[in-house]
N, C-alpha and C positions, 0 to 999 in steps of 0.2 A: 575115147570116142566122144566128139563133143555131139550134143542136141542138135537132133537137124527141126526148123520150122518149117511149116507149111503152110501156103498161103491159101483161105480161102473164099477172100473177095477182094481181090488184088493185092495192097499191099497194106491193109487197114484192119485185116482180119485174121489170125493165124493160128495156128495150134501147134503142138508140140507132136512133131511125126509118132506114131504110134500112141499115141495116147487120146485122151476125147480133152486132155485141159484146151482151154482155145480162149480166146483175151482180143478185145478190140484197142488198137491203138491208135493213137492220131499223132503225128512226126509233130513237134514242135514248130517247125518251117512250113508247114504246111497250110497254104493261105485257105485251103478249103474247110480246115478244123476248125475246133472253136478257139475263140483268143482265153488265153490265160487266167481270165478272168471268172470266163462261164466251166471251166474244167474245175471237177472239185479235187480229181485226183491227179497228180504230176509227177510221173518216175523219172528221175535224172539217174542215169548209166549206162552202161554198155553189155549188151551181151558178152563181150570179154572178161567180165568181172562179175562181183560176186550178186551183182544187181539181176544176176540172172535166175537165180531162185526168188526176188518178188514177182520177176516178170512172170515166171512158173505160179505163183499164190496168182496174182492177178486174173492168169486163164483158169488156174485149179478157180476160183470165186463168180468166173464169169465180168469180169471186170474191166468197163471203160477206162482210157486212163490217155493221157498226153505223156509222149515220151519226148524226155530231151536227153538224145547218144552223144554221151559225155563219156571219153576213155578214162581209167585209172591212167592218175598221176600226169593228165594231160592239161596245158594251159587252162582250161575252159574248168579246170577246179579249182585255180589261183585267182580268178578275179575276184574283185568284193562283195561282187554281187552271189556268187555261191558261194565265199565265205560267211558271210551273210546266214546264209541257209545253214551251212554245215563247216565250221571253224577249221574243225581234221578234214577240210579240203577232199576227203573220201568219198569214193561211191559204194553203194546206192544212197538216194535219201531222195525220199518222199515229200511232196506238197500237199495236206487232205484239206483243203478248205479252210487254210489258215495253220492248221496243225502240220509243223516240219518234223521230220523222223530221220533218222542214219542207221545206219547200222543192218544188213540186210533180215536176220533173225529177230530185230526188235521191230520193223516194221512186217512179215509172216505172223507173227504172233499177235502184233495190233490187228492188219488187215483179217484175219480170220476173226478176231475175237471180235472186230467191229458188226464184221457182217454175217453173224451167227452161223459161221460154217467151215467145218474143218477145225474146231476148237472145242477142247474136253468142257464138260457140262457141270464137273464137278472138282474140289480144288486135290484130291487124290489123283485123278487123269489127269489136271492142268500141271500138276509137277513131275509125272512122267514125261507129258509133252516138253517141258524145259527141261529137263533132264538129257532127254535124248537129242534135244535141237542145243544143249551148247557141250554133249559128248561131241556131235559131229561138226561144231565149229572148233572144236579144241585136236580132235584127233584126228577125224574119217579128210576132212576140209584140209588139212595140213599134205596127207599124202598124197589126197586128188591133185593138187595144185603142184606138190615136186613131180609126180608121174608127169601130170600135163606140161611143165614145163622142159622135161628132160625129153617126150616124148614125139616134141615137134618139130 
């Protein structure tokens, strides 16, 4: 079952159906956003891929952000200028104000720990937290992705 969004002021606004996460975005293309400059935060990826769990952090934080929807494994991660950003050509990866991030579990765990929320207080809780976030990139993440892909 993939995530359904909802929009709730036109297409700028949205939240994850049944849940209260909900995240403002501004489309890259979008001549009425702000230019790249004044945006501190930039997620390049696609709901298709695994860029979908920052978009999830982003709403679980409440979090403005410029998306630029970029597929996995799609031209638009061979040019130089996203090599630039991120060499393994992969999505997600992050713009924060200078600061580039890849990897969808190493920017959840920055974006939380930045913005004091959703991140253990202590370094006994912050090693169950990596514990359990690179179990499910190693094991849970592995069968999501054969299911989803045999199942469509």
């Amino acid at each position: 079952m993939r995530p359904r969004f909802e929009s709730l002021q036109g297409d700028r606004a949205w939240r994850f159906a049944g849940t209260s996460a909900a995240g403002v975005c501004r489309q890259g293309s979008d001549p009425a956003g702000p230019t790249r400059e004044e945006t501190l935060l930039r997620l390049h990826g696609s709901a298709r891929s695994r860029a979908l769990r920052t978009w999830w952090m982003a709403a679980e934080l409440g979090l403005e952000y410029e998306h630029n929807d970029i597929l996995p494994r799609s031209t638009a991660t061979k040019t130089p200028e996203y090599r630039a950003l991120n060499p393994n050509g992969r999505v997600p990866t992050i713009e924060d104000d200078g600061f580039v991030l890849s990897e969808s579990m190493a920017i959840n765990l920055y974006l939380a720990r930045k913005h004091g929320k959703l991140y253990p207080a202590d370094a006994h809780n912050e090693a169950l937290a990596w514990q359990w976030s690179f179990w499910e990139t190693d094991r849970l993440d592995r069968q999501i992705v054969t299911y989803a892909n045999h199942a469509m």
